[in-house]
N, C-alpha and C positions, 0 to 999 in steps of 0.2 A: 351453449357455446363456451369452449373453454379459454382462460386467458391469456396463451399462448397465440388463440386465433385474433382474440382481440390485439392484442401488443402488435400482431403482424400488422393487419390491416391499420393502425394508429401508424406506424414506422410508413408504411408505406404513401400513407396519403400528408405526413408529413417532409417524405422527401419529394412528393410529387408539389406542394406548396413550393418545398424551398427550390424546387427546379424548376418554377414560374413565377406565379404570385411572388414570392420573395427573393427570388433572385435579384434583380433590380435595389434591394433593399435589403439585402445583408449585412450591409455597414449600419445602415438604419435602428432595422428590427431585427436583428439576430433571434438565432430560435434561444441561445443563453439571455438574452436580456428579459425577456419573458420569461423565463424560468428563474432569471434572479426575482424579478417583480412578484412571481406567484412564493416568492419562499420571503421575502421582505414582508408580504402582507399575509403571512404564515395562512396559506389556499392549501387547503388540503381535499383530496378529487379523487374519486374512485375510476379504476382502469375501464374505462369506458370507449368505445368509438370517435364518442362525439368530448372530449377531453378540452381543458380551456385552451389549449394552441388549435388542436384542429378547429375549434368552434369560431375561434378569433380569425383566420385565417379566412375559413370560410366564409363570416361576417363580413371581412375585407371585400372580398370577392362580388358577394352579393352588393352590396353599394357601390362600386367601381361598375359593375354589368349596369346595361341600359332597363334588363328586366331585374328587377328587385325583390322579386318572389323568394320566399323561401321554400317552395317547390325547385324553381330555379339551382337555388346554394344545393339541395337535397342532391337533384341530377346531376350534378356536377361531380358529387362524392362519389354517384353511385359509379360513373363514367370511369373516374380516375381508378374505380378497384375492380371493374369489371375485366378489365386483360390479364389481373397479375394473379389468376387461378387461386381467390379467395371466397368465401363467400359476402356477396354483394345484400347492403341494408335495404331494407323497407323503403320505398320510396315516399310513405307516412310521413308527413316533416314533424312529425310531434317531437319525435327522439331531439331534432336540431331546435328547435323551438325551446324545448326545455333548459338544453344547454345552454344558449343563448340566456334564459331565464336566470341561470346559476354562475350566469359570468360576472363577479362583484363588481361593478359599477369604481370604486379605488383600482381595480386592477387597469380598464380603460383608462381614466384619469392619469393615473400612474404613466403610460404606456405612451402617452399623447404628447405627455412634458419630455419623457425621453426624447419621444422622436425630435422633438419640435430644439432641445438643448443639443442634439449632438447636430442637426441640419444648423443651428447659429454658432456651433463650432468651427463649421467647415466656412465659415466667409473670413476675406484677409482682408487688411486696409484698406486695399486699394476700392473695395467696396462699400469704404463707409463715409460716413457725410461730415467732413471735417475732421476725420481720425474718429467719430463716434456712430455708435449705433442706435438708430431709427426705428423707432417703435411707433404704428399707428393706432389708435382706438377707436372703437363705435361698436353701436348697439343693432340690433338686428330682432324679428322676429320669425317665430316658425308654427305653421300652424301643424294640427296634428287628429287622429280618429276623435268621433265624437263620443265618448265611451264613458261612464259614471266616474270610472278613477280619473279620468283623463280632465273632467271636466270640477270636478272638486280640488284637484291639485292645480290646472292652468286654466282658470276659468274664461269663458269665452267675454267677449265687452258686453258692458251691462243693455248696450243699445239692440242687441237682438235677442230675439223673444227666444224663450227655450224649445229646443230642438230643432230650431234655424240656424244655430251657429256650430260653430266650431273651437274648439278651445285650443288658445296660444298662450305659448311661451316667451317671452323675453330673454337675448342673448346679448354678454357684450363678449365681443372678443379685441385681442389684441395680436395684432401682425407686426411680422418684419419686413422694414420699406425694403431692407437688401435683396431677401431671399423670395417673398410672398408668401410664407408661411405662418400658420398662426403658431403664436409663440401660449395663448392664455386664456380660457374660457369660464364665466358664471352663466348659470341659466337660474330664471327667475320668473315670477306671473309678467304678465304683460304691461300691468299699470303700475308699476315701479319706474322708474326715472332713469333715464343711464347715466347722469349721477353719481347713483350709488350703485351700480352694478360697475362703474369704473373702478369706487372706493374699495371694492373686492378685488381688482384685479392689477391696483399696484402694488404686492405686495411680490407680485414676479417680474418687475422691474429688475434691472442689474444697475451697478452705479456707472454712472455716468454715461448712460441711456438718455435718449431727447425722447419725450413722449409726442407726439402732431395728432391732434383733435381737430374738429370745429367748436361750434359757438357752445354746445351745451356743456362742455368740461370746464368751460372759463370762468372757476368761483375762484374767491378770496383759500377757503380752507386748502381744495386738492391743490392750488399753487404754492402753497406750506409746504402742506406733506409730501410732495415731489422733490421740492427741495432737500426737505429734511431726508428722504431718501439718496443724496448724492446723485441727484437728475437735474432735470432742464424739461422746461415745458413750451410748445407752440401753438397756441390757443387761437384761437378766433374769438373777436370782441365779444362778448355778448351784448345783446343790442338794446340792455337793460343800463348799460353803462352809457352816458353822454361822450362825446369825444370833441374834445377843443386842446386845439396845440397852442394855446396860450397858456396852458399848464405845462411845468415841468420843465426838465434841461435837455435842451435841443441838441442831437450828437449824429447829426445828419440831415439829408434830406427827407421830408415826410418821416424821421425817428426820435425818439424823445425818451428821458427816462421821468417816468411821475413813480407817486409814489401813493400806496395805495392803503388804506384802512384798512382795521380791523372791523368786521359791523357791528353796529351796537345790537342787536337780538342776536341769538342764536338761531341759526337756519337750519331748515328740518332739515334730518337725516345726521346732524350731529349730535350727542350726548353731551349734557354740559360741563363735563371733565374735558369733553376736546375740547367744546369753542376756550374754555378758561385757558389752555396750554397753547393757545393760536398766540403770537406776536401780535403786537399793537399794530405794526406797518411792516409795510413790503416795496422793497425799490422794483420794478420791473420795467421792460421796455415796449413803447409802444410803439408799432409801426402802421402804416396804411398808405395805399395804393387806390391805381382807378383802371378798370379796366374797360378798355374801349374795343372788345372785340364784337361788330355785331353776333345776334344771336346768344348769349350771354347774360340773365335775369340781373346779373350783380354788379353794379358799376362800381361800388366803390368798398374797398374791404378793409377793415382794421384788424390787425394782429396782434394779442399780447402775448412775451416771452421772456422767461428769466435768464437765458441767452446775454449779459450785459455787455461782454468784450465786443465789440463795434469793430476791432481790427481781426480779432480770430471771424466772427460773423459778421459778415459784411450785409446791411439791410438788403441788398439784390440776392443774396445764397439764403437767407430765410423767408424772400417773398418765395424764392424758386422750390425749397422746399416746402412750402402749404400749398403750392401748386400742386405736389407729387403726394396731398392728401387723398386724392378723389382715387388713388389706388386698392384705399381701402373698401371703397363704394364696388371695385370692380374684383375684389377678393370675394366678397360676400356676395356680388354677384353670382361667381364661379362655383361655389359653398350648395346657394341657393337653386342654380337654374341649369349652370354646367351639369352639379351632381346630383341634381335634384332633392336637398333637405331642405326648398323650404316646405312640403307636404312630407311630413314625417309616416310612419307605414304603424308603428308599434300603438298599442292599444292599453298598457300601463306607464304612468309617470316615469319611475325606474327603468321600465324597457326603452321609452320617448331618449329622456338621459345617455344611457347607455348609442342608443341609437344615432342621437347629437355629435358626440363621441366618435364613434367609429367612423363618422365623413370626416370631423376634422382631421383623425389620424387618416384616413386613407388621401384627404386632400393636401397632408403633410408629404406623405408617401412620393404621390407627384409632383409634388413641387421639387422633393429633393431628387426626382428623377429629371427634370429638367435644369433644374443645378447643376448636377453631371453631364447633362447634353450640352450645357451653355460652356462652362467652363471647361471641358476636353476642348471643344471647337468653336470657341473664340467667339461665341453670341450671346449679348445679354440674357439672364433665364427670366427676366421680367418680360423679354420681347417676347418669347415662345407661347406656342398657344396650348393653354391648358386642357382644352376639349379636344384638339390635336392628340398629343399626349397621351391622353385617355384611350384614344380612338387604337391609334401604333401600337399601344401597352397589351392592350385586350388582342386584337390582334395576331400578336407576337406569341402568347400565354402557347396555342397548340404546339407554335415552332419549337419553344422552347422544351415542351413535353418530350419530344418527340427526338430531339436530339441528345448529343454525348455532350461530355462535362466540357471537352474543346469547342464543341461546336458552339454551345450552350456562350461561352466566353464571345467568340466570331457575334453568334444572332446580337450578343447584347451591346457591342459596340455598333453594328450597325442598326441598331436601333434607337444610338444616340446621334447617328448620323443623321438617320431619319427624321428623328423630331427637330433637330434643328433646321428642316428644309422648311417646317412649318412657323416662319417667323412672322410677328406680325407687324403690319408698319407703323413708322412711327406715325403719331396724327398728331401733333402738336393743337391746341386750342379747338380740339372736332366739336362742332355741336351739330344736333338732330334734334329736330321736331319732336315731341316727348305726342305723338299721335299713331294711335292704332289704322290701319288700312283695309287687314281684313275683322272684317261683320262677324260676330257672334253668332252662335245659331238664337232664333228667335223664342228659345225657352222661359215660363216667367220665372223668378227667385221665389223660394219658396217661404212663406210666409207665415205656417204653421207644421207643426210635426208632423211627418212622415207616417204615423201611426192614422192621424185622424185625416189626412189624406189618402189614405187607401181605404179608408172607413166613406168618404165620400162617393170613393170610386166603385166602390161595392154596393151603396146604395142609391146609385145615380139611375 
């Protein structure tokens, strides 16, 4: 095959990408910003079919589909070059496997913080929480094939027997409360802390950012180094700390500011050059609340936050924002079960990573395609439904094939029309029975390896 045919069919199934898959997200992911990223981490790629934009594209594609196969991504290719009288690939998915294999893991990285910096571009004041911007964090896990590499790099928990489990990863990520997009990702084994997979991931804070956690982020150290970063934190007590409002200077109802220690030991996960460089004390402000909604585990909740000013935050706009934390419980939902990562498909650590990777980016993707539905036509893009979206998106991909570069323009505005029919309501305080309906099938869990159970089955 000579490389005249090659360049063709690359050109061609790149503008068929950028006539669907990417159309939506050419402000986004331009095909230049990928090409800057592959020449900043100096990628050098031989003129292939399967090249890092086609392969990245393609990657897209297959996570965004309901079917995730990489037979799937193959057909797709073969589909897109079969009309334009070229000769069509192997329908062997080895060629796209490989590729995939050769996509440097910095290049995704790389590609995610774009995306995720120019969608926290696109918000204006009027979107942000007292003139600032709203960063959520939490930790999350993913499980993944049961595979030697897989399982020496994210070991499965020590409580199942080997060849019973499956090996998981630890994630933390960090969202924006404006947009719902993640802004910031570490992956780690699973019995690490999130913690310290936080401590990794303030270092993509911006100043004067408010970070909203729950109870596990709430130490003496990260409320230093948030500071020291030009931030503001909104913690949930940890329930290690007592709480009596006969400590401290009272500057409201149910708020107070105390003032907090240095500890005397140094606690794991710090080096004793940081605890030494920790401050003796910390003024911070406490607040807490009771909530009396039935149906509701938590009656009574304490807030800690370096937030001081009482007149810029008023204690009812900082209860209302830890309210608006459980968002990040229903991003990682969306991540997990909308996109389906938390059962990862890749069968090396590196691939698992890479893998991580490209839902975030494609779940960035969406979000900033519902950004644009929300803000054309005057509906929050928090309210729009993300599975919605998805569903229109895919959908749309033949139309958009199929048509000219006007029409192309025409399908995409109404297709921002569309997703904002799919809004969802508001539910203020919803709670549901945290109970299953439908029965399992009556299978038992398996108890020993797969190997010496078919060895029973063979000698029964």
């Amino acid at each position: 095959m000579t490389t005249t045919t090659v360049t063709l069919r690359v050109q061609i199934l790149k503008d068929k990408f950028n006539q669907s898959l990417g159309l939506p997200f050419k402000e986004l992911l331009p095909e230049s910003v990928i090409v800057q990223a592959l020449d900043e981490l100096k990628i050098r790629y031989k003129r292939r079919l399967f090249d890092p934009i086609v392969t990245l594209w393609a990657f897209l594609s297959q996570v965004l589909d309901n079917d995730k196969s990489c037979h799937n991504a193959v057909s797709k290719i073969i589909a897109y070059l079969a009309g334009q009288g070229v000769e069509i690939p192997s329908s062997d998915t080895s060629a796209y496997c490989q590729a995939r294999a050769r996509l440097p893991e910095k290049l995704l990285e790389k590609l995610f913080g774009k995306a995720a910096e120019s969608l926290s571009e696109k918000v204006t004041a009027e979107y942000l929480w007292c003139g600032r911007d709203v960063k959520v964090i939490d930790g999350s896990s993913v499980s993944m094939p049961d595979t030697v590499e897989n399982q020496s790099c994210y070991p499965q928990p020590k409580s199942q027997k080997a060849g019973c489990g499956f090996p998981i990863a630890k994630i933390g990520v960090i969202f924006s409360l404006a947009t719902g997009a993640a802004v910031a990702l570490v992956i780690d084994v699973l019995n690490i802390h999130d913690i310290k997979l936080a401590r990794r991931l303030y270092q993509f804070l911006n100043p004067l950012d408010i970070l909203l956690g729950d109870r596990a982020f709430c130490a003496y150290a990260d409320m230093v180094t948030i500071k020291n970063l030009n931030c503001d934190a909104v913690f949930r007590k940890h329930q290690a700390r007592t709480t009596s409002m006969r400590k401290g200077k009272i500057v409201g109802d149910c708020d107070k500011l105390v003032t907090w220690h240095k500890p005397k030991k140094c606690p794991q996960g710090l080096t004793e050059s940081e605890f030494a460089a920790l401050p003796l004390s910390l003024t911070v402000r406490e607040i807490y609340y009771y909530i009396i909604i039935p149906g509701f585990r938590t009656e009574r909740v304490s807030l800690i936050t370096t937030l001081l000013d009482t007149t810029t935050y008023p204690t009812l706009k900082i209860v209302q924002l830890y309210y608006q934390r459980w968002q990040v419980e229903l991003d990682l939902r969306h991540l997990k079960t909308t996109l389906g990562m938390d059962v990862l498909r890749c069968k090396t650590p590196s691939m698992v990573r890479k893998e991580i990777y490209i839902y975030l980016l494609a779940y960035n993707l969406l979000r900033s395609l519902m950004w644009s539905a929300g803000t054309t036509y005057g509906t929050p893009a928090l309210r729009l439904s993300l599975q919605g979206t998805r569903h229109h998106f895919n959908n749309f991909i033949p139309e958009f094939l199929a048509a000219s570069l006007t029409q192309c323009h025409q399908l995409y505005r109404t297709l921002l029309k569309v997703i904002v029919h799919k809004a969802v309501p508001d539910r203020p305080a919803r709670n549901e029975p945290r109970v299953r309906k439908r029965r399992p099938k009556a299978y038992p869990l398996m108890t020993k390896p797969r190997n010496e159970l078919r060895k029973q089955l063979q000698t029964a």
